[in-house]
Phi, psi and omega in degrees: 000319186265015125337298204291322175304340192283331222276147211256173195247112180284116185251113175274142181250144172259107174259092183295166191236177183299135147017108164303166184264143193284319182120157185266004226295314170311330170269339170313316191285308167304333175275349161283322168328302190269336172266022170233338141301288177310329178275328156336288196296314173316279183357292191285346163307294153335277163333299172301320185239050171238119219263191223285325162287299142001292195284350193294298201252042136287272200310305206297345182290314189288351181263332194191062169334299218258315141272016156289310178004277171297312201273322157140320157081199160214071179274329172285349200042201184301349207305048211296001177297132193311306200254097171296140188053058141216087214050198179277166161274124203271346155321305163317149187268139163334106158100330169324338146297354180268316176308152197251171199274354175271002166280331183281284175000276201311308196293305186300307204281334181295296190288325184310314220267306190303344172291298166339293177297330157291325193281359188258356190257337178280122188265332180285299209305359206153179175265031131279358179307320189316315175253043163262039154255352189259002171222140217227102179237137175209149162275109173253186175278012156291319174158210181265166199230129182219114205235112207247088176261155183285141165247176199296305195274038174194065174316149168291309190240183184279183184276146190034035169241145145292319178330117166263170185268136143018292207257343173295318182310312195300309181294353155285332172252020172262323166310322200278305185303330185304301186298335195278340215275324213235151192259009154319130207260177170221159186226077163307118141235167191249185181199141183249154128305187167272340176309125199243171167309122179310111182126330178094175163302347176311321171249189150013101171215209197284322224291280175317309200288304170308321138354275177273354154298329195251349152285340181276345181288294164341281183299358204265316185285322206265007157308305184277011154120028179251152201276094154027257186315001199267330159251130201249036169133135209234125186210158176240114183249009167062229187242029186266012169209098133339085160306290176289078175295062163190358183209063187267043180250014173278152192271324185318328175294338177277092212209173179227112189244125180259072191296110169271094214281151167296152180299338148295330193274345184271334172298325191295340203266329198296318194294333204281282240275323165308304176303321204289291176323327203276295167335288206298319206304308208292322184326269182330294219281340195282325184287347178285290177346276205303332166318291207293302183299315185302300158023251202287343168280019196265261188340297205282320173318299192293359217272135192265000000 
């Protein structure tokens, strides 16, 4: 008994200690997370303020690498920046990457139109002031409209001719300097009232007779100085477009109309005249076939 009491008293204290360490793995991921939300986001920035051309030769790189690569392609797209196809040029004046080419259109026809409208309000600039009642400018979606209508007492041309009077050529050949200043191509048409010909359309009619009216305008332009090639199409529409739908025996239907066209509307007319061509070419091989087939089945028919 008294060993034990004697024996001294051990007290273990236990110290825990902090938290093991859990590991970063979670901040690795997050931080992947967040550059990969940030490259989105540049991405969709990028995308927005890249213009139409930018995005053409982005696709066309990706469809086919290896010859936008080679061949040089169009992979910088619109792109005048020193290192292509890498970002914008800071260079560039505020918003000028953006314009489209139908905005460059609208600005050129827009000055086109108001030179016009000054030279018909100026009496010094020239011979149209005299006759701006006699002339009609509007923006269609073709392109600018520039339209040389008949009055009752001041025909453009004599009657059932093509022959013009005097003062329209001058006015066509003062309209021809103005129009040569922009490089828009034109599409020149003639227009008839309803008054029609003795004999009917079979023969000689408004059809022929706006025809060679709106070629006699053609020569007339391309007299006062405008450049030949410059015009992409020339047509006579007789009296099926009205100026005046509710009177079309007004002298006013008798007119000569000048599109000075925008660049879609002058690709639609390249694509229609293409298309056309493609046809007669498909036209011309199936009749050369049957041609070719009739031939050679001619001889063997007769054969007994």
């Amino acid at each position: 008994m008294s060993d034990d009491s004697q024996r001294p008293i051990i007290v273990k204290k236990i110290k825990k200690g902090g938290h093991g360490h859990h590991g970063g793995a979670w901040k690795i991921a997050y931080a992947d997370f967040v550059t990969a939300m940030m490259a989105f986001f540049l991405l969709m920035w990028l995308l927005g303020s890249a213009t139409k051309g930018d995005l053409r030769g982005i696709a066309d790189y990706f469809q086919n690498p290896l010859k936008v690569s080679m061949a040089g392609g169009s992979g910088a797209g619109d792109s005048t920046s020193v290192l292509q196809g890498g970002g914008l040029d800071l260079s560039r004046k505020a918003g000028a990457y953006r314009r489209s080419p139908e905005q460059g259109d609208k600005k050129v026809l827009d000055g086109l139109k108001k030179k016009l409208e000054e030279a018909l309000k100026n009496s010094a600039s020239g011979k149209l002031a005299q006759y701006k009642d006699q002339i009609l400018l509007d923006i269609t979606p073709e392109g600018l409209r520039v339209q040389i209508v008949d009055q009752q007492n001041r025909p453009m041309f004599k009657s059932g001719s093509e022959q013009m009077e005097g003062y329209a050529a001058d006015i066509l050949k003062e309209i021809a300097l103005i129009l040569n200043e922009v490089p828009n191509r034109l599409s020149l048409s003639g227009h008839t009232d309803s008054a029609g010909f003795a004999g009917g359309d079979a023969n000689f009619s408004n059809w022929e007779l706006s025809a060679d009216r709106a070629n006699s305008s053609r020569r007339q332009l391309i007299s006062g100085g405008l450049a030949g090639q410059k015009i992409l199409r020339v047509v006579g529409l007789a009296d099926s477009v009205p100026f005046d739908t509710e009177n079309p025996a007004n002298p006013v239907n008798r007119r000569i109309s000048i599109i000075v066209l925008n660049k879609q509307a002058e690709e639609n007319i390249m694509k229609l005249a293409g298309k056309a061509a493609g046809d007669m070419e498909q036209v011309d091989d199936a009749a050369t076939a049957a041609s070719a087939i009739s031939a050679a089945a001619g001889p063997a028919a007769g054969q007994p």
